[in-house]
Every structure is written in structure tokens, then in C-alpha cells.
C-alpha positions in Angstrom: 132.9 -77.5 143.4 134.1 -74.5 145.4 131.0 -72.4 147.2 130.9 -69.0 148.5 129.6 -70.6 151.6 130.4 -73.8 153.5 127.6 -76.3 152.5 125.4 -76.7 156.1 125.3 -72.6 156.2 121.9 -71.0 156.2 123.4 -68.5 154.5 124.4 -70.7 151.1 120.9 -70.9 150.0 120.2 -67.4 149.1 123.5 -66.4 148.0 122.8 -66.7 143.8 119.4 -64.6 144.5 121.0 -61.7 146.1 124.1 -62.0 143.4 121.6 -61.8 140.6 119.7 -59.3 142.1 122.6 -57.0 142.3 123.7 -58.0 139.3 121.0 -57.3 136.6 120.9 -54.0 136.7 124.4 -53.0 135.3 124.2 -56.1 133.2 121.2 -54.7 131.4 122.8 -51.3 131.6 125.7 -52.8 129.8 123.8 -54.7 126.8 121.5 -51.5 126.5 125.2 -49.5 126.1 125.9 -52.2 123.3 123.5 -51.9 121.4 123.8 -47.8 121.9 127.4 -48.1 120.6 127.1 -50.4 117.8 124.3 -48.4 116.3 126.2 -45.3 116.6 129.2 -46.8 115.0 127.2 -48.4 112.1 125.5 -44.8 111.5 129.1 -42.6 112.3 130.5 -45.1 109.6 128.3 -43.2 106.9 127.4 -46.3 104.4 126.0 -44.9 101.7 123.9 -46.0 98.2 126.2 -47.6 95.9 129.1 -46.6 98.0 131.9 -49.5 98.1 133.1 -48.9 101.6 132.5 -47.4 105.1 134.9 -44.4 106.7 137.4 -46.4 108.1 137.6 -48.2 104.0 138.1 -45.0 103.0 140.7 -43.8 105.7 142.6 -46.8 105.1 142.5 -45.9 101.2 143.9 -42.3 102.1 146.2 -44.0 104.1 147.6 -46.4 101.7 147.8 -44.1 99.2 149.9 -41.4 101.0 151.6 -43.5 103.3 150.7 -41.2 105.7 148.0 -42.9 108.7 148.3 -39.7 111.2 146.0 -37.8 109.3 143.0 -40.4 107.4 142.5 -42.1 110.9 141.9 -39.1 113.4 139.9 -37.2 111.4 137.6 -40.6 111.3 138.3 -41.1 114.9 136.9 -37.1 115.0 134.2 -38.1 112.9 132.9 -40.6 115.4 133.6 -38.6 118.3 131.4 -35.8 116.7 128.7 -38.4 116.6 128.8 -40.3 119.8 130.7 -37.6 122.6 130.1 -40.6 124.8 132.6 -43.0 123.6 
């Protein structure tokens, strides 16, 4: 098993510690940013009462229908953008 450190350094010991310690913070940065994200795209989807389909069901139904995809899918991808400037 390959270590950052040769085994009989004083060092080895406390190597995982300091990793973690460094680490955590932009892991839980990044799962906090997840969550963020998936909300907003769940919300910027627009699901409605009785509605059969999300905006990107309903882009892909414009596109099918007109054959044309360069106009359904950036005005969801504007859509979204309007709703989360972040992503």
C-alpha cells in the first residue's frame, strides 16, 4: 500500500488529520452547492398541478414538433439562468 510518507517517518502519523482538516471545508461547501443547485433546478423546471411534464418535457415537445431544437432549448436554458445567475 503506497503512503505519502515512508513508514518509520514521524511525519506519516499525522498526515490523514491535516488532509481532512483541509479538506472539509470545500467538501461541505461542495455538497451545500448541490443541494443549492438541485433545488433550483427542480423549482426553475416549473412542475405544476396536473401538469404532465417539466420545461425541458415541454422544450423537447416544441422541438420534436418543429424540428427545430435552437429555439425550445435556449429559451429553457434562459429560463434557468433567470432563476439561478449562478450556474
Amino acid at each position: 500500500m503506497p503512503m505519502a510518507f515512508p513508514a518509520g517517518n514521524a511525519i506519516a502519523g499525522s498526515f490523514w488529520p491535516i488532509t481532512m482538516r483541509f479538506a472539509w471545508p470545500a467538501y461541505t461547501n461542495e455538497a451545500i452547492f448541490l443541494l443549492h443547485a438541485t433545488t433550483l433546478v427542480y423549482f426553475s423546471a416549473f412542475p405544476a398541478f396536473q401538469q404532465r411534464g417539466d420545461s425541458l418535457y415541454y422544450a423537447s415537445y416544441l422541438a420534436e414538433k418543429t424540428f427545430n431544437p435552437f429555439v425550445a432549448y435556449p429559451i429553457v436554458a434562459l429560463l434557468f439562468h433567470r432563476v439561478d445567475p449562478g450556474a
